[in-house]
N, C-alpha and C positions, 0 to 999 in steps of 0.2 A: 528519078527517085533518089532520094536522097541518104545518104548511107557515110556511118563514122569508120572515119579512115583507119586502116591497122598500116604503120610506117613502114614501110621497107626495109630489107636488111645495107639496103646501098643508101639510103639517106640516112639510118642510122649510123653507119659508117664514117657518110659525111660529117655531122655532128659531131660524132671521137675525135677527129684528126683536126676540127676545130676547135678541143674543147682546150688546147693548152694556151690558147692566147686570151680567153675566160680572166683571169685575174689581174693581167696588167693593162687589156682597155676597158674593163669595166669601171677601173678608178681615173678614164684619160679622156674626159670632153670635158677640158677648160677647165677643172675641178667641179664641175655638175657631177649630177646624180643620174648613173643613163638608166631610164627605164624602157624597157619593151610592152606594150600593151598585145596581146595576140587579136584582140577585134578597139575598132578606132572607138566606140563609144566608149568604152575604158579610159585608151588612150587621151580623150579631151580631157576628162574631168583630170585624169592624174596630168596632162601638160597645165591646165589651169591654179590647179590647187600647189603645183611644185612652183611655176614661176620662171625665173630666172636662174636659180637653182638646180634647177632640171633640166636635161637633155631628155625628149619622150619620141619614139617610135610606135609606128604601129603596124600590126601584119596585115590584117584585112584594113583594106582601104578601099575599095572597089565598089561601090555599090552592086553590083551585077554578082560578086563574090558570093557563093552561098557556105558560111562560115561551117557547117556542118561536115561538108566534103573538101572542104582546102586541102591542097596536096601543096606541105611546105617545099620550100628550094634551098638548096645549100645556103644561097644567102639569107633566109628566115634563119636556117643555123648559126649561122656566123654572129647574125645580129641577136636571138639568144644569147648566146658563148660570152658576148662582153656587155651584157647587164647587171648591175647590181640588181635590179629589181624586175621582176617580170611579173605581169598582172596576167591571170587566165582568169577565163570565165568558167570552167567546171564543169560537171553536172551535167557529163557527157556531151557538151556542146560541143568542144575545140581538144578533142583529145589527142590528136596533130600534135598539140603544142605542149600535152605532156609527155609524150613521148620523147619528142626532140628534147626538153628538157633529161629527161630518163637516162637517155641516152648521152648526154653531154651534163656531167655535174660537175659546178662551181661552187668551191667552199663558200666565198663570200657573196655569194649570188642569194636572193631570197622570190621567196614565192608568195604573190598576196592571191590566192587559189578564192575566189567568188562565192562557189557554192560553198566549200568549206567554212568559209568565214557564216555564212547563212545556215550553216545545219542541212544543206543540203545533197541528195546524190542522183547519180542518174537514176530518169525515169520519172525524176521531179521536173515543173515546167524550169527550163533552163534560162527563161528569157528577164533576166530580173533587172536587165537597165530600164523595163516598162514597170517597174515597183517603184515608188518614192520611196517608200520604206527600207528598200535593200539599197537603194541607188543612197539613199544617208548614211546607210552603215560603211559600203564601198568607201565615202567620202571620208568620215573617221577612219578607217583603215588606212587610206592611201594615206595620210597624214599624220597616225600614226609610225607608219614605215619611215615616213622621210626622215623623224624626229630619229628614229635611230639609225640612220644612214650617214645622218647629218646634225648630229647633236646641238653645233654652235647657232644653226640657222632657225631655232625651233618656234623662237618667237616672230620671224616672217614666216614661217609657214603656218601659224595659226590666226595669222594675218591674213594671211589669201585665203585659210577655209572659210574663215568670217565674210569675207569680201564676195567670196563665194555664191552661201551659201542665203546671205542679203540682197547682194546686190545682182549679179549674173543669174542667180534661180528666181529673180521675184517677179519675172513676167509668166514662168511655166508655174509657180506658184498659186499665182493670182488667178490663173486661167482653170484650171484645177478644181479650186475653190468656187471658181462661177460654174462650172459645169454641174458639182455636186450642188451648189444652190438653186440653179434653176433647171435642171435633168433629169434631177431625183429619182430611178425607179424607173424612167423612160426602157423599154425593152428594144435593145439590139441586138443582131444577128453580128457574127466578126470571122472571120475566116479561117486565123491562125490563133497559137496560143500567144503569141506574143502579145495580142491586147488583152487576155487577162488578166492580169496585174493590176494594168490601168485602168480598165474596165470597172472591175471589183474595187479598184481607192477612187473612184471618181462617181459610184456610189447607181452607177447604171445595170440594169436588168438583165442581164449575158440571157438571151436563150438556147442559143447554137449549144448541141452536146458536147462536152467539154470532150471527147473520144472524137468526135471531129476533125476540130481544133489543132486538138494534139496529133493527129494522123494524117492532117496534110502539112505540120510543119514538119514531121518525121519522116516524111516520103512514104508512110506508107499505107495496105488499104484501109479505102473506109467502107463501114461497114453497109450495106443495101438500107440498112432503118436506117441509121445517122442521114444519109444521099434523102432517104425519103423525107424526115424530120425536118431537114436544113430548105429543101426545095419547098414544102409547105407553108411552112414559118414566112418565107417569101412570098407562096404565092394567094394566101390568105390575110399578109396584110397584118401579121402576129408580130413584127419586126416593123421598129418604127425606122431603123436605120442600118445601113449595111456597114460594117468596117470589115476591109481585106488587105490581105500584105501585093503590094503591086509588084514589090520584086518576086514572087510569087503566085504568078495567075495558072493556074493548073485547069483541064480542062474542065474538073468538078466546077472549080472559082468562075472561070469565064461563064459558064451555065447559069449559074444563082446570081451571078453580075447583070446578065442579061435580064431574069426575070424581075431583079428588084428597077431594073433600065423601063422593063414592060407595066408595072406596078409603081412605079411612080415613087419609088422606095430611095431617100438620098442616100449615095453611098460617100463615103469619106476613105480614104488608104493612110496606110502606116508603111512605113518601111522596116527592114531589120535590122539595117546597115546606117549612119549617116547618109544621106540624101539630101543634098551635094555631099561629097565627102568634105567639101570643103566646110562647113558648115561645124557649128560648136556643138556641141550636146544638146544644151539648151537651146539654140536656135534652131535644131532638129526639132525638136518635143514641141517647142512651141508655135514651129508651122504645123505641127500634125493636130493639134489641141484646135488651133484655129479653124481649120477643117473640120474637125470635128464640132465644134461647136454650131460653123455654119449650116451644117447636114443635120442636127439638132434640132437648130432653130429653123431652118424647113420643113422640120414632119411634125413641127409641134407649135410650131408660132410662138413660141415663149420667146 
């Protein structure tokens, strides 16, 4: 089950006794700009959009990591402690990572907080690097921040947002765009909240209860009707397509996995993490698209 960590008083400890080295290596990789990202899909966009200007870390890198319950390590402290810049995702996802912030404050350190930037707080769906719309704002943000981190470099870094946001986004773009013109309205089933986002801007017909959803990526219960509703939808053939998180298989998931297996129902997965961690944002999103698309195009022959 999955449950939001409250820190310890011995790693908030850790943190303090770290936090005096905070000012003078947050201005010391090579004259870069060091950033922290607490989960790596952050992390890409802000290493891509900074350049060579930037120095970028990231806490969750793990695929298998479930960024909900990370229990940070002194060294997640330490590498907070000398960031100028730290990106969270908010909105009660990674609250680890405010706290270790909390607990170690850096005058010159700044926070680009996700949900905040969005109007968002917990309780809202947290998962918004699966929004095009917030993953654009993210992107002006980050580039905004570097601009005043780094005043002299402003017109390379509105170089690489361009570059970006033309050139690196124009396959998950494109893919996007063919899904809502040839999908339209298609109705699928999806396991976690994390595909809504996508789901909803790619213009497809969510039936799963969105109380579901939300309660198997929260760890917590679901309710008998939602169990009944989701198992239906599958075994009636009401669901042209399955999507579910594979880092993710609970054993509610492996059951509706199997029936859509028995029913003949394509299923497609997402992950929540980078998968490969090595992998860029966008060539995450656009091997999952592609999936998607060909689970699409099997329940519907379009």
């Amino acid at each position: 089950m999955r449950t939001i960590l409250v820190i310890t008083a011995g790693l908030a400890a850790t943190a303090l006794l770290v936090s005096g080295c905070g000012g003078s290596s947050a201005a010391a990789s090579h004259g870069k700009v060091r950033v922290v990202a607490a989960e790596n899909f952050w992390g890409s966009l802000a290493s891509q959009l900074g350049g060579s200007k930037v120095s970028v870390q990231s806490v969750i890198v793990n695929p298998n990591t479930d960024p909900h319950s990370y229990e940070p390590t002194a060294s997640d402290a330490r590498m907070l402690a000398g960031a100028r810049l730290v990106i969270v995702n908010g909105i009660g996802y990674d609250t680890w990572a405010s706290h270790l912030l909390s607990a170690n404050p850096v005058s010159n350190r700044t926070t680009l907080d996700v949900g905040a930037l969005l109007g968002l707080q917990e309780g809202d769906n947290a998962h918004q690097w699966y929004s095009p719309a917030s993953v654009q704002k993210v992107i002006a943000a980050t580039v905004a921040e570097y601009d005043k981190l780094d005043p002299p470099d402003k017109t390379y870094f509105a170089a690489r947002e361009h570059s970006f946001e033309s050139v690196s986004l124009a396959t998950y773009n494109h893919l996007r765009a063919e899904i809502r013109r040839r999908f339209a309205g298609v109705p699928v089933g999806y396991s976690e909240s994390i595909f809504q986002p996508l789901g909803q801007s790619l213009g497809l017909k969510l039936l799963t209860p969105y109380s579901f959803a939300k309660a198997v990526a929260e760890g917590t219960e679901i309710s008998a009707q939602d169990k009944e509703t989701v198992d239906a939808q599958a075994q009636q053939g009401l669901i042209k397509v399955w999507i579910y998180n594979s880092q993710n298989a609970t054993p509610d998931i492996q059951r509706i996995d199997a029936i859509c297996s028995q029913q003949h129902i394509p299923i497609a997965t997402v992950t929540e993490t980078l998968s490969p961690a090595s992998n860029s944002f966008e060539q995450w999103q656009v091997a999952e698209l592609r999936r998607l698309i060909a689970a699409l195009h099997r329940a519907t022959g379009r």
